[in-house]
N, C-alpha and C positions, 0 to 999 in steps of 0.2 A: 504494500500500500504506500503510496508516496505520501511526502511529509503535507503534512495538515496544518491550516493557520485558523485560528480560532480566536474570541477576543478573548483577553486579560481580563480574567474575575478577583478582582480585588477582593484579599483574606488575609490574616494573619499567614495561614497553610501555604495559600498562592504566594506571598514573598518569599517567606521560607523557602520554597521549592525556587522561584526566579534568582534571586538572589546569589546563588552557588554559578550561576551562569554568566550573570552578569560579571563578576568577579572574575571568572576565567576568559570572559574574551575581552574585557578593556585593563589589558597591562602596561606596562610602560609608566613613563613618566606621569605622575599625578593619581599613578592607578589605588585604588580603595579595596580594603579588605571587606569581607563581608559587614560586619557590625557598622560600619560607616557607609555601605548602601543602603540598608534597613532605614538608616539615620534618611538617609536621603530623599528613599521613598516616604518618610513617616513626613520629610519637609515640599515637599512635592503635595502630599495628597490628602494629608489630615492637617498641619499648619499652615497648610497656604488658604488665605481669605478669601482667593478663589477657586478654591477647588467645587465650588456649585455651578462654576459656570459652564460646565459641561460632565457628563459621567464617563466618557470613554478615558480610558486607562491604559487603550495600548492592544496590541496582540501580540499571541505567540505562537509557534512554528514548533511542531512538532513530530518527531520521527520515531515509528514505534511506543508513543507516547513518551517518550525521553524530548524534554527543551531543545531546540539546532535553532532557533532564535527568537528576537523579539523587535518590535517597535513601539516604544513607550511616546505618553503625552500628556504633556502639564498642561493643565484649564488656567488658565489668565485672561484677562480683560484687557480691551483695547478698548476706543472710544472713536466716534465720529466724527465727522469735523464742526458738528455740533456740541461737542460731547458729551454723546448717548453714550455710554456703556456696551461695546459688543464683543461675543464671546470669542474667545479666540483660544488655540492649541499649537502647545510648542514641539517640537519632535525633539526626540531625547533616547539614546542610547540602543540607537537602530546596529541592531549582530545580526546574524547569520552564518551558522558552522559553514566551511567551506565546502563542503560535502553537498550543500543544499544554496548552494547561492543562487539555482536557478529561479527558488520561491521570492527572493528578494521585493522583484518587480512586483509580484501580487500582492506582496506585505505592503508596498509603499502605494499600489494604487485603493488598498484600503484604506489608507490615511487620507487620498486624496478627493476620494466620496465623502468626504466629511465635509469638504471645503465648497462646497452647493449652498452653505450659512455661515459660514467662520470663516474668521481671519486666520492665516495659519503662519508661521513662524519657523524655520530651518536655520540657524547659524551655523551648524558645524557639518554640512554634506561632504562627502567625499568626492573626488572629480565623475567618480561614476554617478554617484545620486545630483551634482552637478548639472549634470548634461540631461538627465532625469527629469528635475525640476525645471529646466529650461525648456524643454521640450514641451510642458503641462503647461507654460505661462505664467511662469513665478513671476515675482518682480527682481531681478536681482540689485545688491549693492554692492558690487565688490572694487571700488575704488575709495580710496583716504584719505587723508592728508593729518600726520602727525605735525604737532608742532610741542615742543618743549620751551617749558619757561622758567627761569631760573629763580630757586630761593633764598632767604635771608639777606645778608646784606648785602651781598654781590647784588641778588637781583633786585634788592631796593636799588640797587649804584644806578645798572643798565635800564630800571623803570624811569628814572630819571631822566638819564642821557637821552632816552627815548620819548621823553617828555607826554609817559604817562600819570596820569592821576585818576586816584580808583574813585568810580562814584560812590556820592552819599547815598545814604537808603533815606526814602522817605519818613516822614516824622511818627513816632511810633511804631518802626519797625527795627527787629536786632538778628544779628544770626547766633542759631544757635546749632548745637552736635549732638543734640539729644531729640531723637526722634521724636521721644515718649510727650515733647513740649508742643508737639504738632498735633493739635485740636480737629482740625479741617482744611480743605484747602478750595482756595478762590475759586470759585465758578470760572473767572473770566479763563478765556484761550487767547493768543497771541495770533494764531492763522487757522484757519479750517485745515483739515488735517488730520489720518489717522496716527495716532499716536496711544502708548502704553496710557491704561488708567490708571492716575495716581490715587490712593488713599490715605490716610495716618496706618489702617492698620497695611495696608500693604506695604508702606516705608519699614516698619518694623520687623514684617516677615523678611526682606530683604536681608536685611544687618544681621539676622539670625541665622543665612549660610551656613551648612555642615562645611562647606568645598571651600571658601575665600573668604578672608578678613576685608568688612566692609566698612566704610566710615562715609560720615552722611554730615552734611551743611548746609543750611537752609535759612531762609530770611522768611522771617515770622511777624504777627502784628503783638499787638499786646492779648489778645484774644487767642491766639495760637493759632491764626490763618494762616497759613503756608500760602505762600508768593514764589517764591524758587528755591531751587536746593541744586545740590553736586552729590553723586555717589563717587567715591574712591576708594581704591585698594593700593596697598601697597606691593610693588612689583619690581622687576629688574626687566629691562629690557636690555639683552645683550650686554648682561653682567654690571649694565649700571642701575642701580637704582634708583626708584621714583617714585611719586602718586601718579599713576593711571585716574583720570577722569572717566571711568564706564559709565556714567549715564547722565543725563541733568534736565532740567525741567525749569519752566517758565511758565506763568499765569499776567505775566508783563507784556507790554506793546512793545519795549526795548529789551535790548539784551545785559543794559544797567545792573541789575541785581546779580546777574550771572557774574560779570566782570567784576562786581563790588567783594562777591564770594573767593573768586580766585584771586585774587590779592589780598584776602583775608589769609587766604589758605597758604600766601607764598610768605607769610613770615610768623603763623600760627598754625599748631595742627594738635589733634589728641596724644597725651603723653605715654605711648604706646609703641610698637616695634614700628621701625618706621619714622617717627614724628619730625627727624630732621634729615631725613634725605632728602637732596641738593635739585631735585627736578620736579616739576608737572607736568603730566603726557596730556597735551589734549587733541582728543578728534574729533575730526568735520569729516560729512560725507558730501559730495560736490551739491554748488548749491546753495550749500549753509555759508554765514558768514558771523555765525554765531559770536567766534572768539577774535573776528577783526578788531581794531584797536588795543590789543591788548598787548604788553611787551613780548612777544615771542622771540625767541633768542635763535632757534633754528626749526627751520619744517623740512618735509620729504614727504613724498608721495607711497602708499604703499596697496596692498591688495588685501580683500579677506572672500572671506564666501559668507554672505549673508542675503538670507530670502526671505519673501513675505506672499501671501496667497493671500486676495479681497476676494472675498463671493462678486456675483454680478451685479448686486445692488450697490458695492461699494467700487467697480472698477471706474477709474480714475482719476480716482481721488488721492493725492499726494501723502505721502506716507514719513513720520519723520522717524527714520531710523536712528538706535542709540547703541554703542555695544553691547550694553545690558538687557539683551534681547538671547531668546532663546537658552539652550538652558545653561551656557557656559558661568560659572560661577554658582550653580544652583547642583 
């Protein structure tokens, strides 16, 4: 009997048994023992505040009734360029024994019957799932532009030279690094656009990561209305270290508060692993000119694999991509 795909019934029993497979096909650098997938699943699909927004959990591939794969998916919310709330699924932790890679194609075009009402999300495809999703009509993003800004006093020195000044925050408002202080956040939008739905408690699920140290900044009212924020993690890139900017958010008509935060950020940070490494990574994906005026000290252009699927009600519609999309860091 050839292998069988079936959907993923979510159970204590059901992890248990997944779990042991997961484990042996993603090795390598970053690879997780079992007790820290369990952790992952339990952050995926019991503490994540959206895990109502959809019930599929994935399928699996089976041979003989023994696992030869899976394709998993985390329920998260996007929002319209209204910002409604719309459901959306991230792909995560697509195996296949080698033995059965022919079922591959069938696993991924069950994920992509889903997408007739969801927005769907892929950051980490392979160049074969790649050409896959390109074929189906993804939207790809795979162009970027880093740019790096220097901290402390050097890059007070070169802020200067460069004759930047970080703006003020409006009257009433302060940043702070404590999610927990973020009440609600402003209705307003900045452009129509699909884009991640922010919440207080979805900031929080964020920073609680089993997989990446998260740290969060945010300009807040006296009320705890969240206006903007930055996620970052502390990273090396090519053995230098730095904050990586992975995600950021605006409810502003300017990008002021954004910029107010990264200059906050380039001579203050949580006193934690990390807090005075010498760099800030930030990226743009073309288009944006998010971090224009801001001292950057050097950019480069670079590549990722990053995909998004709108149902037909939402094709056209401009999409603002963050790296804190899909499941990398979760």
């Amino acid at each position: 009997m050839p292998a069988q795909i079936e959907p993923f019934q979510d159970s204590p029993a059901a992890r248990a048994e997944l779990v042991p497979f997961l484990r042996e096909q993603f090795q390598g650098e970053g690879a997780c023992d079992e007790a820290q997938w369990l952790r992952r699943l339990v952050f995926w699909w019991d503490l994540n505040p959206f895990a109502d927004a959809h019930p599929c959990r994935g399928w699996l591939l089976r041979d003989s009734g023994r696992i030869v794969g899976y394709l998993g998916v985390i329920p998260t919310l996007y929002e319209d360029g209204a910002g409604n709330p719309v459901p959306a699924l991230i792909a995560t932790s697509w195996a296949v024994a080698e033995s059965c890679r022919h079922a591959a194609l069938p696993m991924g075009m069950m994920f992509q019957r889903l997408g007739r009402g969801l927005v769907m999300v892929d950051t980490t495809p392979s160049p074969e799932v790649q050409k896959m999703l390109d074929r189906w009509g993804w939207l790809p993003h795979k162009e970027v532009r880093r740019s790096l800004i220097v901290r402390g006093a050097a890059g007070g020195m070169l802020a200067r030279v460069m004759g930047f000044e970080p703006p003020c925050l409006a009257a009433g408002r302060r940043i702070v690094t404590d999610a927990a202080l973020v009440s609600s956040v402003c209705p307003a939008r900045p452009r129509p656009c699909i884009q991640k739905h922010i919440t207080p408690a979805y900031l929080r699920w964020y920073l609680q990561s089993p997989m990446r140290e998260h740290h969060f900044a945010g300009v807040v009212d006296a009320a705890g209305m969240l206006t903007s924020c930055l996620m970052l993690t502390p990273r090396k890139l090519r053995g230098v270290p730095m904050w990586k900017v992975v995600d950021w958010f605006t409810t502003e008509s300017t990008h002021d508060e954004l910029h107010a935060l990264v200059a906050w950020w380039m001579h203050q940070s949580p006193a934690k692993r990390g807090a005075w490494w010498p760099f800030i990574s930030l990226l743009s994906f073309p288009g944006e000119e998010v971090w224009n005026g801001l001292p950057l000290a050097y950019t480069r252009d670079e590549f990722l694999s990053h995909y998004h699927w709108l149902p037909a009600a939402l094709k056209g519609t401009p999409v603002r991509p963050v790296m804190a999309e899909g499941d990398w860091g979760l």
